[in-house]
N, C-alpha and C positions, 0 to 999 in steps of 0.2 A: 211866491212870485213865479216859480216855475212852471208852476201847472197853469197859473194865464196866458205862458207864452205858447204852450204846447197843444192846449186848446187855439188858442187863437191861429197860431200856423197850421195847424190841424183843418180848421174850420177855411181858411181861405184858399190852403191846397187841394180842398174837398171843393167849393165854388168854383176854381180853375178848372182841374179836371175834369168836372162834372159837364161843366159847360163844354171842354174842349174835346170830350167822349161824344155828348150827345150830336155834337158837327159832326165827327166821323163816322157815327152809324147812320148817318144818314145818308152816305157815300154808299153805293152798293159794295158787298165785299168785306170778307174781317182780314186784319194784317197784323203785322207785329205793331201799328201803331196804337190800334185799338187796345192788344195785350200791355204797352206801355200803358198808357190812358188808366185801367183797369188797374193794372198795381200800382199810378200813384193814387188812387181813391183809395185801395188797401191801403197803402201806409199814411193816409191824412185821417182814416178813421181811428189806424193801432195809436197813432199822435192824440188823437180827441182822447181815445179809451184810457190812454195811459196818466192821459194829462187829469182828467176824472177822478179816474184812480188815487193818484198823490193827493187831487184836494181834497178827497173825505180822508187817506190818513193826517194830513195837515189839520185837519177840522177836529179829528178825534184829543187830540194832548189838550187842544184849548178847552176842551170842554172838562175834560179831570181837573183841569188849572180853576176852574172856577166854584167849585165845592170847596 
């Protein structure tokens, strides 16, 4: 159940910032907002990647269990 959640706030902090980077490059000029913008996309992806991560070893025991 963890890796749903971490994917899922992964995936909607990736749609937020995505959206709210692309308004500010359209502003002439980069700032520390942009650099904010940019490292939460970094950490909504290291969230998807990790959350991934856990359900394939989640996935793996079920499958020994069933032999």
């Amino acid at each position: 159940m963890k890796h749903h959640i971490m994917i899922a706030l992964g995936l909607l902090m990736g749609a937020v910032f995505s959206f709210r980077l692309a308004n500010a490059l359209v502003i002439p000029g980069l700032g520390f907002s942009e650099l904010y913008l940019f490292g939460g996309i970094v950490i909504a992806a290291a969230l998807i990647f990790f959350g991934l991560k856990e359900r394939r070893a989640a996935r793996e025991p079920s499958k020994e269990q069933d032999f």
